[in-house]
C-alpha positions as CSV (number, residue, x, y, z in Angstrom):
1,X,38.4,-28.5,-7.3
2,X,40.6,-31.3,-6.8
3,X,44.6,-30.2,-7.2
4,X,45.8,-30.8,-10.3
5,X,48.2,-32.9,-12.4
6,X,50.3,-31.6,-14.5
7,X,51.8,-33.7,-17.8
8,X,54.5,-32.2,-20.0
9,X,56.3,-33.3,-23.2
10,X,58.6,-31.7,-25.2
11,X,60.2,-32.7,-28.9
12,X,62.3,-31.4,-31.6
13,X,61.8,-31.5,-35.3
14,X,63.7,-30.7,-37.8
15,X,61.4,-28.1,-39.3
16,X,60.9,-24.6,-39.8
17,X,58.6,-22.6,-37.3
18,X,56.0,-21.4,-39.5
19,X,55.7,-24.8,-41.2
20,X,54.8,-26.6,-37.6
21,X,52.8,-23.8,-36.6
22,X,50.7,-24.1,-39.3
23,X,50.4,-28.0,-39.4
24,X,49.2,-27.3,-35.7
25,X,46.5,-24.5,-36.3
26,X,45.0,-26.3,-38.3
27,X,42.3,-28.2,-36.2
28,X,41.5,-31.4,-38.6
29,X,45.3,-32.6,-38.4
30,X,44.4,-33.5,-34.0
31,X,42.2,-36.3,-35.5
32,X,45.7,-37.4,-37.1
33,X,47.7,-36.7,-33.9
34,X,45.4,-38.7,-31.7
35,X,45.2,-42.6,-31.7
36,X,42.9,-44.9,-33.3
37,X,41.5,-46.4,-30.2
38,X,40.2,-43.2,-29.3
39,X,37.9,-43.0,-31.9
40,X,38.1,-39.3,-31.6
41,X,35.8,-37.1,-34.0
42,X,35.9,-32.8,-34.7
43,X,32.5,-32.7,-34.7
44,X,32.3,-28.3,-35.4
45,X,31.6,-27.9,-39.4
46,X,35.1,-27.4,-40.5
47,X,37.1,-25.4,-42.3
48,X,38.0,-23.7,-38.8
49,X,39.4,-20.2,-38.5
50,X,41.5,-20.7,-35.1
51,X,41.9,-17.6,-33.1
52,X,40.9,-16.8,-29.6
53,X,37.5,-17.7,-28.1
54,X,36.9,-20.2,-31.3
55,X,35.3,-22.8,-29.5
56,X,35.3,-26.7,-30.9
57,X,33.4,-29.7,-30.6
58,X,34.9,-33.7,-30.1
59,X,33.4,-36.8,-29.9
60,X,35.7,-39.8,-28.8
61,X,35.8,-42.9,-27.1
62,X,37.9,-43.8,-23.9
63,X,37.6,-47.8,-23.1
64,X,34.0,-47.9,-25.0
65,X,32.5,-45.3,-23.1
66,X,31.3,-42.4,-25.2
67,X,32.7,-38.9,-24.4
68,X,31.4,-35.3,-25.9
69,X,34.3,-32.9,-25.2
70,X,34.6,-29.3,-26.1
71,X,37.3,-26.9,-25.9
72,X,37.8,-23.2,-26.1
73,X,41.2,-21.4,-27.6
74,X,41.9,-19.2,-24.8
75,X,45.1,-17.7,-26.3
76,X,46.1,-17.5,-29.9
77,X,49.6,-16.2,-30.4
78,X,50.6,-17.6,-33.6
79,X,53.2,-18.9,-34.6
80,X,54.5,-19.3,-30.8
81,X,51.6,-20.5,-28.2
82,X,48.2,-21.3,-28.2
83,X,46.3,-22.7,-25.2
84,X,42.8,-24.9,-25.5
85,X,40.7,-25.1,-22.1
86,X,38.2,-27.6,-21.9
87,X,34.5,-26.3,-21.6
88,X,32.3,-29.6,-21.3
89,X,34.2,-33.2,-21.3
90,X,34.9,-35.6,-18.7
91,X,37.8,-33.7,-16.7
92,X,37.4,-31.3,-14.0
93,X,39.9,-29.3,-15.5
94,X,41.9,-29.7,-19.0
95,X,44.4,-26.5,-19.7
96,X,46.3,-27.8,-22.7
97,X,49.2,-24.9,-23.6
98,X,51.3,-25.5,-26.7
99,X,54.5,-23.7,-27.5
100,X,56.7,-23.8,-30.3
101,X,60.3,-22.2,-30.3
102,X,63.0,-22.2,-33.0
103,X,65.5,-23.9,-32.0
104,X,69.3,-25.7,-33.1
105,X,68.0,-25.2,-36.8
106,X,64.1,-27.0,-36.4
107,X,61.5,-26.5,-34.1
108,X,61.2,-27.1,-30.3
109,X,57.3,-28.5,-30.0
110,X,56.4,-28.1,-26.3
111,X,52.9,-29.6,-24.3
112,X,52.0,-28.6,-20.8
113,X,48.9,-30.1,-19.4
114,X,47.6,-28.9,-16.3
115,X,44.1,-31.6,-15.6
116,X,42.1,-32.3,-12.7
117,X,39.5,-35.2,-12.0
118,X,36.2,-35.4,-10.5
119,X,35.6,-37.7,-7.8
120,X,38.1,-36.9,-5.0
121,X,39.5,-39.4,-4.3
122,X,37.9,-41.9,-6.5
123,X,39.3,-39.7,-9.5
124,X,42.7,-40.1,-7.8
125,X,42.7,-43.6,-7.7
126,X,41.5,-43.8,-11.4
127,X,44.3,-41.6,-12.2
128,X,46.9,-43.6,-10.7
129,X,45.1,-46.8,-12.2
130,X,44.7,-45.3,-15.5
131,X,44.4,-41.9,-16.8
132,X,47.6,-40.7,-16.0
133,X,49.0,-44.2,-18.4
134,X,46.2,-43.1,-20.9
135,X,47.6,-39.4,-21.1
136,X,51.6,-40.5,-21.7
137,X,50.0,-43.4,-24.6
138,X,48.3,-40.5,-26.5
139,X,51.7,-38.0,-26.2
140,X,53.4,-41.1,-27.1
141,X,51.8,-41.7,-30.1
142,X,51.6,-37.9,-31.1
143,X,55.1,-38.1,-30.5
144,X,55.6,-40.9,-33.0
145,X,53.0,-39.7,-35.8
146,X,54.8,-35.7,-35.3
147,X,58.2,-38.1,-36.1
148,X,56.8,-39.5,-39.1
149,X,55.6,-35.9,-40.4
150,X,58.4,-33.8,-39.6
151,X,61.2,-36.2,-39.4
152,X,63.8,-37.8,-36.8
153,X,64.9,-36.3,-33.9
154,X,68.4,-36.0,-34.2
């Protein structure tokens, strides 16, 4: 396997625990998180009961190329962690761990994302051209559309 990238983000809303936990356990509200020009579909009949080993099925678009992705929750400690590993999509490895923490009155909403390419080299080079840009656009518009839910950073 290639070595792996790591992306992290971290943000604070003004907003109880439980309330953000909530929003994020619910699986329907990624197709809210995640931008337009992804075209990006929950394709598992839906309502969802999240818990471990629940695994979920995406369809999406990155630059017109069509992309099945699914995921498995490999840890479900609510309201404080839950991870997502990617079964079948177009990385070598996606390991998606989110934490949430109470903190200075709100809620401290934390991403790490550990990802690996196929392709050797080739996947390195399209990482450095694009995926790695592609990655920070979708946390920045997550970041933007959590803002607008939850409030200002302050």
């Amino acid at each position: 396997m290639s070595v792996p990238f790591t992306f992290e983000s971290e943000q604070w809303v003004p907003r109880p625990l439980q309330e953000v936990f909530l929003f994020f356990s619910d699986a329907r509200n990624l197709e809210i998180l995640t931008p337009e020009w992804l075209r990006f579909q929950i394709l598992t009949p839906q309502p969802l009961e999240m818990t471990a080993g629940i695994q979920i099925d995406y369809r999406l678009s990155w630059h017109g190329i069509p992309l099945r992705w699914r995921t498995e929750i490999t840890q479900w400690e609510p309201p404080h962690q839950f991870e997502d590993l990617q079964i079948k999509g177009p990385y070598q490895l996606w390991h998606h761990t989110h934490r949430f923490e109470v903190a200075d009155g709100g809620t401290r909403i934390m991403d790490v994302v550990r990802y690996a390419l196929p392709f050797g080299f080739m996947g390195r080079m399209v990482h450095a051209l694009s995926v790695r840009r592609n990655i920070e656009a979708i946390f920045d518009y997550r970041r933007e559309k959590i803002r607008a839910l939850f409030g200002e950073n302050t």
